[in-house]
N, C-alpha and C positions, 0 to 999 in steps of 0.2 A: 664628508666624514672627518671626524677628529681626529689628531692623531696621540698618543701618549709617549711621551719619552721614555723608554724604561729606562733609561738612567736618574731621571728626575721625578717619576711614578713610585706614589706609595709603595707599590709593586715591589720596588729596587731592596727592598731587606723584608721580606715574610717570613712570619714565624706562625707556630703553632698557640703563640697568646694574643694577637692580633696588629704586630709591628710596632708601632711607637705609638698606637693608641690610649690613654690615659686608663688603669684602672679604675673599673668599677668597683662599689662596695662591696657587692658580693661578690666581684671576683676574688679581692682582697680576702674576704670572709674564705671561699672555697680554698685558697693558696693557705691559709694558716691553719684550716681543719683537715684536709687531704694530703699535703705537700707536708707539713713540717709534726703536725698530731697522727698522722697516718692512719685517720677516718677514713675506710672504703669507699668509694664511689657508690658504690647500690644504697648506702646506708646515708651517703651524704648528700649525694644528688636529691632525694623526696626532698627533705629539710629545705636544702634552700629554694627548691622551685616551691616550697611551700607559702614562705617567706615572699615572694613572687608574688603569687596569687594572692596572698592578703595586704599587700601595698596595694592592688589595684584590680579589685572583684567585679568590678563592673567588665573592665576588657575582656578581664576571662570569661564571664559570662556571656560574652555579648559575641566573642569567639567559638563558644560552644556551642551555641544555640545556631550557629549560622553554619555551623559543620553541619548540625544534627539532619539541617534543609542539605544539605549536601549530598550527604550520605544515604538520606531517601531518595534523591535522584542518581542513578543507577547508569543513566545515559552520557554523559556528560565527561566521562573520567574513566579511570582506567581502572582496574580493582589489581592491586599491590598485594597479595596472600601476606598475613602476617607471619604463618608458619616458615615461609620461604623469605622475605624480607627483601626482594626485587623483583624487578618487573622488564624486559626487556621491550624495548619498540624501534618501528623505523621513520624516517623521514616524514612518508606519510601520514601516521598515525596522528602528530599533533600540528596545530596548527602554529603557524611561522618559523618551524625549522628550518625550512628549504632557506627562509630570510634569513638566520640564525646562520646559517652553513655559510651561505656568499658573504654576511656582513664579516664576521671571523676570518675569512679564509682573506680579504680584502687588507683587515687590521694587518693578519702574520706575513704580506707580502709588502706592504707597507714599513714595517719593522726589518725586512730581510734585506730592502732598498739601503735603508737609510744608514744602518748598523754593523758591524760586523759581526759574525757570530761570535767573538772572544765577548764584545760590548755588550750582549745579550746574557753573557753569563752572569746575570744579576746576584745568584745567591751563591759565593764561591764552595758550598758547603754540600750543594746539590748542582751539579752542573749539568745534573741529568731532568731537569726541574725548573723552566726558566719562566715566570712569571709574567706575562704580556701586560695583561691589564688586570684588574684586582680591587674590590670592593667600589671603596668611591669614584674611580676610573669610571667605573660604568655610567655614573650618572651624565658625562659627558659622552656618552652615546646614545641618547633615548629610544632612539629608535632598537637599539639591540635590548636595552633595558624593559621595554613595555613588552617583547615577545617572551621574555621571560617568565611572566605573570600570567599569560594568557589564562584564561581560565580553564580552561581543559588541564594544564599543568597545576596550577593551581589548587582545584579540586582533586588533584589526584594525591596530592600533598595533604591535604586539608584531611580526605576519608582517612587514610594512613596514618595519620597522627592524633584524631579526633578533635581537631579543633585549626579554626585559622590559623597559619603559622606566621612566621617572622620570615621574609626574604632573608634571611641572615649572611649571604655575602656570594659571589661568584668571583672563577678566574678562568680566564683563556692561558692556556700553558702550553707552550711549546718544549715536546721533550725530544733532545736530538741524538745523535748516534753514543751509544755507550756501552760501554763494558762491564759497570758495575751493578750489583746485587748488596745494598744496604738501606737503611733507615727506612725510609716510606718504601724502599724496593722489597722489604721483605713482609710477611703478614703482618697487621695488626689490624687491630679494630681503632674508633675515631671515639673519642670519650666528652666532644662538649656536651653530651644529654647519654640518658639512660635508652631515649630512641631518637633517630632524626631520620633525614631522609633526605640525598643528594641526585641530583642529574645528572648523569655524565653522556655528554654528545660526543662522538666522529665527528670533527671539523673535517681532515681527511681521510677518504679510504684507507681502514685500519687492518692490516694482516698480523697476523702472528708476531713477525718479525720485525714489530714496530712497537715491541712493548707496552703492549694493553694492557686495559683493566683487568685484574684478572683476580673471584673473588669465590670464597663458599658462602652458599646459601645459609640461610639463619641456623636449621637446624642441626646442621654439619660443622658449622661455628661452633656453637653450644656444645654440641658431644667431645669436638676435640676441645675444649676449653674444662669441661668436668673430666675428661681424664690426662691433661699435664696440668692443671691448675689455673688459677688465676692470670689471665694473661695481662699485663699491664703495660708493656711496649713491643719491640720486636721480636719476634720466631722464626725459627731457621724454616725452609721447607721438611728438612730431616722429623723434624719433631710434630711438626705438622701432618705430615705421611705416616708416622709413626703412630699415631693417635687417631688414625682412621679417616684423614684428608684425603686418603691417597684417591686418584680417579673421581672427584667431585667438583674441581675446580670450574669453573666457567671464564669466560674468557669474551670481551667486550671488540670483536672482531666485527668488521661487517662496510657496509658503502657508507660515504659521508652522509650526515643525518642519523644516523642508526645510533640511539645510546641506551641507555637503561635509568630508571631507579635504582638507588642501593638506600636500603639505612646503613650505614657502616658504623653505626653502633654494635649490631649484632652480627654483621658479615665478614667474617675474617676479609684481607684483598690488601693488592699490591699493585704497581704500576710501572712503568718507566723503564721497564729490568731488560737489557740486554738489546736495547733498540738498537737494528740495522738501516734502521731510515727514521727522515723522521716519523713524529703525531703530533700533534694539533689536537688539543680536547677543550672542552666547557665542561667545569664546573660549577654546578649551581646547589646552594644549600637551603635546606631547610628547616628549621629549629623553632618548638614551640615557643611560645611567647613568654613563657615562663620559665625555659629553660634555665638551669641554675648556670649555668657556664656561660660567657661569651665562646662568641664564632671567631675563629683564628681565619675571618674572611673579612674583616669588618666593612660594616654598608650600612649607608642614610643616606634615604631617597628623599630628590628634590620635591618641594610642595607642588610644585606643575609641572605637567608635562605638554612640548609640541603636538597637537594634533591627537591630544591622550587623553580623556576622561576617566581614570581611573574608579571602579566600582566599589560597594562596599567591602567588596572580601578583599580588592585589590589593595583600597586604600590601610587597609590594617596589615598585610604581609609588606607592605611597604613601607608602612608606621607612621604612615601622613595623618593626622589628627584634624 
């Protein structure tokens, strides 16, 4: 197994526009229309994934069409309610978690060997928040990389969103004991797309008192969002409860392997808050292909993989041509 230095790993400085990766044009395009014109997200986002899809109609189509086979197989995948906007499962339920679970849990003792935990504190700004491995990391694991894809997850991504999606990035995060309640600790919603759709795994048995995921459902989202308004960064819990949150939260509890779907586009949610031990979690994202935003996860997958033949749906959410 490989190891990553968080000190030396992309990892070591994340942000939410994708570290010291080079702007895209439409990123650029999105930063000057939303950021500085203060064009809405609802109203800006169609626009440029429009723009998307007429650079390169073929893909889109050729994504849609292979959803459409998808989503008439019925057996295969998990059904993500769109009114509700997540899906919870366990270890069982997909196939190479259990691998998923020992390869992770191997990585964060490898890491806890080698490092001290001050050295681990990679993002001084979130220390609740420490980033292991991260986008291109991955590809120097392939074996953890290809269970990602699997097609069970996959396709359950794919019905969800109506079209092949883009891998668009993962991280293994280790969040350790802390006190604070800020930034990503408090509500918000996640704004590269208008819908997406993330993984979140239990690397370790997660209790309460480890600072879960913890998020409301789509349509409990929506209600407290139409009555304090537009939400565009963080919200207290007060305002949240206030607006009729109170008692709907859920909570990403359970044995290693157990995680969930979220779009956190539409699911208000929070994490990290108040950990008395550690968590160990996987994130994995998902974002159509035409999403107008880059992923603040970034990832490009190698052309081969060891002992991998990646398939048609695979080879496009991984962007191998």
């Amino acid at each position: 197994m490989g190891y990553i230095d968080p000190k030396t790993s992309t990892a070591s400085n994340p942000t939410h526009e994708g570290g010291n990766q080079p702007a895209s044009a439409t990123h650029r395009l999105h930063k000057l229309l939303h950021k500085r014109l203060k064009i809405p997200q609802g109203m800006l986002q169609p626009f440029l994934s429009a723009t998307r899809i007429i650079g390169n109609p073929k893909e889109y189509w050729l994504r849609k069409r292979l959803a459409d086979a998808i989503i008439a197989d019925n057996h295969s995948r998990f059904n993500i309610p769109q009114r509700d906007g997540y899906k919870f499962f366990l270890q069982d339920d997909l196939p190479g978690i259990a691998d998923v679970v020992r390869y992770c849990t191997a990585l964060y003792q490898e890491s806890r060997k080698a490092f001290s935990p001050e050295s681990l504190q990679n993002n001084p700004k979130k220390k609740y928040f420490n980033v292991l491995l991260e986008g291109e990391d991955f590809c120097q694991h392939p074996e953890l990389l290809r269970r990602l894809v699997a097609r069970p997850i996959l396709d359950t991504a794919t019905a969800y969103l109506g079209a092949v999606p883009q891998l668009s990035g993962a991280m293994l995060v280790w969040s350790p004991e802390n006190d604070s309640a800020r930034s990503s600790q408090l509500f918000h919603f996640d704004y590269e797309d208008l819908t997406q759709l993330k993984m979140f795994i239990n690397i370790f048995d997660t209790a309460e008192d480890q600072g879960p995921l913890t998020f409301l459902p789509a349509t409990i989202s929506a209600q407290v969002q139409k009555s304090i308004g537009r939400i565009l960064g963080r919200v207290s819990d007060e305002r949240i409860y206030e607006a009729g949150g109170r008692s709907h939260a859920f909570k990403l509890v359970g044995p290693s392997g157990s995680g969930a779907f979220l779009d956190t586009s539409h699911c208000l949610h929070y994490g990290s808050r108040f950990n008395k031990r550690d968590r160990l979690i996987l994130i994995v994202q998902f974002l159509k292909f035409h999403s107008s935003y880059r992923s603040y996860l970034p990832f490009k997958a190698p052309s081969t993989f060891p002992n991998f033949t990646p398939d048609a749906v695979q080879r496009l959410a991984l962007g191998i041509h």
